[in-house]
C-alpha positions in Angstrom: 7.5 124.0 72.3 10.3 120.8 72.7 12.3 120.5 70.3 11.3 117.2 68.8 8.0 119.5 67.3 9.9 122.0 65.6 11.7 119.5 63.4 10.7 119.5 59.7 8.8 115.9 59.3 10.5 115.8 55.9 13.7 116.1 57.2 13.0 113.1 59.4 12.4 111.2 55.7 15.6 112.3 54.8 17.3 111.1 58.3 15.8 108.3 57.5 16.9 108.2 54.0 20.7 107.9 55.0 20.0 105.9 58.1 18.4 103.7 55.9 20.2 103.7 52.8 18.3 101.4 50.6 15.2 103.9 51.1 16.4 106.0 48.3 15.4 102.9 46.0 12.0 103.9 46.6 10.7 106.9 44.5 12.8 109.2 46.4 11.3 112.6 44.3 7.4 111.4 44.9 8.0 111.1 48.1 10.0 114.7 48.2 7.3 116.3 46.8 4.5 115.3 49.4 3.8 117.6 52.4 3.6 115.4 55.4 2.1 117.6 58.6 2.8 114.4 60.8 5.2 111.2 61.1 1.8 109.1 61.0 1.9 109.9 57.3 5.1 110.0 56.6 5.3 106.1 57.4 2.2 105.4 56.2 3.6 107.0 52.7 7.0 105.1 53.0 5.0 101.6 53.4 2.6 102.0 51.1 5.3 102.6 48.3 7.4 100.3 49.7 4.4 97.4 49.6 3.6 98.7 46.0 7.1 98.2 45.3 7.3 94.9 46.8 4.0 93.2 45.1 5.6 94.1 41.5 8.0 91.6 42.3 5.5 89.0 44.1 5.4 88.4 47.9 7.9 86.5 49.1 6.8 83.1 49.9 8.9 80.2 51.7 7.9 76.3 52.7 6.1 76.3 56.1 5.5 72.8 57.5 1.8 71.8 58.0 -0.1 68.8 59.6 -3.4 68.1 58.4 -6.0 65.0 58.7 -6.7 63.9 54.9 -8.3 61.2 52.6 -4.8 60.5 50.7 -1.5 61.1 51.4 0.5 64.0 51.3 3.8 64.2 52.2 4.8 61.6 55.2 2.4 60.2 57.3 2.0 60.8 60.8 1.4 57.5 62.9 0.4 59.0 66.1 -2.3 60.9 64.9 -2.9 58.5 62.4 -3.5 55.5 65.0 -5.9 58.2 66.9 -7.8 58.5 63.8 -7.9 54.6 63.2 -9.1 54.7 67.3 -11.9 56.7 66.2 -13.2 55.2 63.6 -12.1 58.5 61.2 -10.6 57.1 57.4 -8.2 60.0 57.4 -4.2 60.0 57.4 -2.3 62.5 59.5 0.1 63.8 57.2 2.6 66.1 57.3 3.9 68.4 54.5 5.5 71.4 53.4 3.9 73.9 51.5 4.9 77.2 49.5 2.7 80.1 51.5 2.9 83.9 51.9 1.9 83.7 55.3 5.3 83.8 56.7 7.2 86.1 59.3 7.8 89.0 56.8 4.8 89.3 55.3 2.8 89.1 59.1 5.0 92.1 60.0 4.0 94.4 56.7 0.0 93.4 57.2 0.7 93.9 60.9 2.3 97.6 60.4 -0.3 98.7 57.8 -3.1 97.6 60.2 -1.7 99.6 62.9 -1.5 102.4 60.5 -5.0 101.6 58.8 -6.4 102.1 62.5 -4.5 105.2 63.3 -6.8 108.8 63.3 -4.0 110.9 62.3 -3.2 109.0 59.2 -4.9 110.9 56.0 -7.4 108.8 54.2 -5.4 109.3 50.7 -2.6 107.2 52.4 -5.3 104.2 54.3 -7.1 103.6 50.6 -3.5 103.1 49.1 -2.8 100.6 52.3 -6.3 99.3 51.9 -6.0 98.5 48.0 -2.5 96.4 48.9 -3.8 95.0 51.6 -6.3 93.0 49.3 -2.9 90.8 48.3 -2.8 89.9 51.4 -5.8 88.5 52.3 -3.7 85.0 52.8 -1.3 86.6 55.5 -2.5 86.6 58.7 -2.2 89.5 61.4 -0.2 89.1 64.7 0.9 90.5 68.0 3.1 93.2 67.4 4.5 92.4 70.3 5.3 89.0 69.7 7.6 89.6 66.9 11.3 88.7 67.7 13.4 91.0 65.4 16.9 89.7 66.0 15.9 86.2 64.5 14.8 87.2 61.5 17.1 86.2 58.7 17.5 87.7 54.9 19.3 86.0 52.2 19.2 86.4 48.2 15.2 85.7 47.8 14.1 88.4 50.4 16.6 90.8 50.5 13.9 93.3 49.4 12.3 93.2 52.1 14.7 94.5 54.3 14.1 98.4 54.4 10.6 97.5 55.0 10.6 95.4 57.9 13.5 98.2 59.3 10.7 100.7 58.7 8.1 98.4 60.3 9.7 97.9 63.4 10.2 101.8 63.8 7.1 102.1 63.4 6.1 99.9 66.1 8.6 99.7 68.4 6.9 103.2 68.7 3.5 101.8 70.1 1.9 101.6 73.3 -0.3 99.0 74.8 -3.8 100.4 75.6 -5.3 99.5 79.0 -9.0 100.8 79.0 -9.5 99.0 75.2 -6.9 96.3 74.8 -6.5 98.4 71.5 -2.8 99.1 69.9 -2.1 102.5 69.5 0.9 104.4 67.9 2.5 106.5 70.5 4.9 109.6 69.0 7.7 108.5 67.5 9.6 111.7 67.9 10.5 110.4 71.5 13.9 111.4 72.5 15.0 107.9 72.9 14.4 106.8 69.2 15.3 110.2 67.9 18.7 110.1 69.5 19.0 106.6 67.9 17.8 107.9 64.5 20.6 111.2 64.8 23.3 109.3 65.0 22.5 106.8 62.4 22.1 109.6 60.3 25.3 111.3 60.9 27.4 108.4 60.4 25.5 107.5 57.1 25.4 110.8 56.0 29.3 110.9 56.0 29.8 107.2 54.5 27.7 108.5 51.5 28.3 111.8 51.1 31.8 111.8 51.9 33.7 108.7 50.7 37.2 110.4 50.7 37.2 109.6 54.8 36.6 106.7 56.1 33.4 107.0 58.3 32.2 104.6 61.2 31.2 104.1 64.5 34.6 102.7 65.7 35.7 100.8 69.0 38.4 103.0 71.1 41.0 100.7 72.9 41.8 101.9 76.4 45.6 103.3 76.9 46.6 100.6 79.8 49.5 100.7 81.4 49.7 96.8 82.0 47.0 95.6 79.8 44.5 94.7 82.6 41.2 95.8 81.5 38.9 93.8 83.4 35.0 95.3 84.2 36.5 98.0 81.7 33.3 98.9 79.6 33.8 99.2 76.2 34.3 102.8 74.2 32.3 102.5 70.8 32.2 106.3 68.9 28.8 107.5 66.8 30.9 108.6 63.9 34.9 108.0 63.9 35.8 110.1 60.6 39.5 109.5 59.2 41.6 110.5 56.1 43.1 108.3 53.7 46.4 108.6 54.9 45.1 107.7 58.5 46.8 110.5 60.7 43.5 112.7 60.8 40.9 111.5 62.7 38.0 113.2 64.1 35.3 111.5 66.6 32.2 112.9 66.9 29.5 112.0 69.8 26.0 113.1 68.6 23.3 114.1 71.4 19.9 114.5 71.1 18.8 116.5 74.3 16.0 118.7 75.1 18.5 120.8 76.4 21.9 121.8 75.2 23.5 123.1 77.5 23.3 122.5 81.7 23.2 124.5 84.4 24.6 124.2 87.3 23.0 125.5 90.9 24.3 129.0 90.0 21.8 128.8 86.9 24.8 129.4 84.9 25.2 127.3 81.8 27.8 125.2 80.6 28.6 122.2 78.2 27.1 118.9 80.3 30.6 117.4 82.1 29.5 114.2 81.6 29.6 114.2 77.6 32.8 116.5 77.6 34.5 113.8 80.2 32.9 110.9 77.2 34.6 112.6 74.4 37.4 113.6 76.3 38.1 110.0 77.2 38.0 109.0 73.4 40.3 111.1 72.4 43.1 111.1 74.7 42.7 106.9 74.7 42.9 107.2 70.3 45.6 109.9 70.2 47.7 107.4 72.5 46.5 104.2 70.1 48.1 106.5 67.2 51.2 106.2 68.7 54.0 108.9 68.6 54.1 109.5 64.9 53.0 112.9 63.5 48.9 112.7 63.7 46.0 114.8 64.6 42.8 113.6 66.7 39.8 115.9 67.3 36.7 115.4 69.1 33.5 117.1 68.6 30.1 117.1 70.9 27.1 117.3 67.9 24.1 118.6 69.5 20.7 118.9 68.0 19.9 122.5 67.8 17.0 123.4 70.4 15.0 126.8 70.6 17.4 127.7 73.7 18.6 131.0 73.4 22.4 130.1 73.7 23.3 127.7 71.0 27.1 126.4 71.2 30.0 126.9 68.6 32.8 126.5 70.8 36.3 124.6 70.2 38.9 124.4 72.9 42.8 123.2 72.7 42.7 120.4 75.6 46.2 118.5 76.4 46.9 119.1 72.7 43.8 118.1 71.2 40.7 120.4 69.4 37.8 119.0 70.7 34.7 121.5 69.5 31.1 121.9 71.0 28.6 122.3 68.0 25.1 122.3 67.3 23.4 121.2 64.1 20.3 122.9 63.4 17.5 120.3 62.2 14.8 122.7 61.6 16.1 124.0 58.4 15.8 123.1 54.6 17.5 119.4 54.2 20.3 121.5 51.7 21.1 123.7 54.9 21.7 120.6 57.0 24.2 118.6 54.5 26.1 122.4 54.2 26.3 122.4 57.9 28.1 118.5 58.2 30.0 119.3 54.9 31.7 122.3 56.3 32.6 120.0 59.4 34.6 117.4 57.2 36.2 120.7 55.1 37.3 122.5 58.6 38.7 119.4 60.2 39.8 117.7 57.1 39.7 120.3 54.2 37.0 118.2 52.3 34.9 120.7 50.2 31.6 119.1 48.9 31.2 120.4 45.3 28.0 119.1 44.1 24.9 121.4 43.8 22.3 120.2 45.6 18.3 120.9 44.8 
């Protein structure tokens, strides 16, 4: 069994639900309360309540320009087309206009994702008639290429902020597809990929710690190099998963989360051992902060993060390196969400004394 199928799919919701911090606007407790046996549902729950949500408030609807052969004018008249009509004997204006529709960008996305997920055999039929009844609202939007859609140009402002977490959850959702070549058809591949589960992990960790923690300043932070003569040219750049820091600023703890199917490597011995590659990484991040600190009393840690696998040898290791702690961990992902947040709470409380106080259910 990998390790991406022995992780609770709730506690992927709740991943999500820090990584995504506007998801616990939706009906965080109904959504607790559901037992979801794959991701397929999961999503298909977190849309559909998220659409439901949405169409309280109205789909968002913005001026799209259209050009259109008519008896009377509308807008401003097109003379090109115009003259062509005039050519061919038609008594129609080309005019162009703008006009208030739903069938924008956004709303293509959601019809697009619940499509995908209204096709989909492992979504439950409870989940498609909730799709199905809210896709009747949208019988004015039209569907699109998933693969078409350009992500990074897609702007919110005051009017569709809303729509925000959606489209976030939308293009999870399909950024975990694959293109059929017997049918043409769209299909959802897994999502519980490394790839976008390594992405997801250290989102989570770093939002986990801005909420739940807001005595330390949490971030994923640039590291400046420690150059001798400033020359940093081809130099790539050091950006952390989580930087955590004190109030006062001399603490400071930088944590690199992995998601591998293995912990640990082994070498041609077959022994095992922490992968070089990440300790040189977090090495590196430390030594080049603790000289950015500068020579006044401080403290910088490092920790590797790993996602616990069913290996036999699971990591809990710290070693005293040139005078810094840098720690070897695993966090175990399989376990009752309340089990995970103790695990990262008693992180913070070792390296920074932090004790998280408040009950949780």
């Amino acid at each position: 069994m990998t390790k991406d199928k022995s992780i609770f799919i709730k506690n992927v919701y709740y991943m999500l639900s820090y990584a995504f911090r506007a998801l616990q606007k939706l009906d965080d407790e109904k959504l607790a309360k559901e037992e979801f046996d794959n991701i397929h549902n999961l999503f298909a729950a977190i849309l559909a309540l998220g659409i439901g949500r949405q169409l309280k408030q109205g789909l968002y609807r913005e001026y799209l320009n259209r050009g259109e052969d008519l008896n009377v004018v509308r807008g401003k008249i097109c003379m090109p087309g115009t003259i062509r009509n005039l050519i061919s004997r038609k008594q129609r204006l080309t005019c162009e206009y703008d006009e208030l529709s739903e069938d924008n960008a956004l709303n293509q996305i959601l019809k697009t994702t619940a499509m995908l997920l209204l096709r989909h055999p492992d979504v439950d039929g409870r989940y498609k008639d909730d799709l199905k009844k809210e896709m009747l609202y949208f019988s004015n939007v039209r569907e699109i290429k998933p693969t078409s859609i350009k992500w990074q140009s897609l702007r919110f402002q005051r009017n569709n902020q809303s729509y925000q977490l959606l489209i976030s959850i939308c293009q999870l959702i399909i950024e975990g597809m694959l293109l059929t070549t017997d049918n043409g058809e769209y299909k959802l591949a897994s999502f519980l990929d490394d790839q976008r589960m390594s992405r997801l992990y250290e989102k989570f960790i770093l939002e986990y710690y801005v909420k739940e923690h807001p005595e330390l300043k949490a971030r994923s932070a640039k590291i400046p190099w420690a150059l001798d003569d400033g020359m940093r040219t081809l130099l790539p750049d050091m950006k952390s998963d989580v930087t955590l820091e004190n109030e006062v600023g001399d603490t400071v703890l930088i944590i690199d989360a992995k998601y591998y199917s293995r912990v640990l490597a082994e070498n041609q011995y077959h022994a095992r051992m922490v992968h070089s590659a990440n300790l040189y990484q977090i090495f590196t991040y430390v030594k080049n902060k603790d000289k950015q600190m500068g020579e006044g009393e401080h403290a910088v840690s490092g920790m590797l993060l790993y996602a616990r696998t069913d290996e036999y040898l699971q990591p809990n290791l710290s070693y005293q390196m040139s005078g810094n702690r840098i720690s070897v961990q695993v966090l175990d992902l399989n376990r009752e969400f309340s089990e995970i947040a103790e695990q990262l709470d008693k992180i913070s409380e070792d390296h920074f004394g932090c004790k998280y106080t408040l009950r949780r259910d």
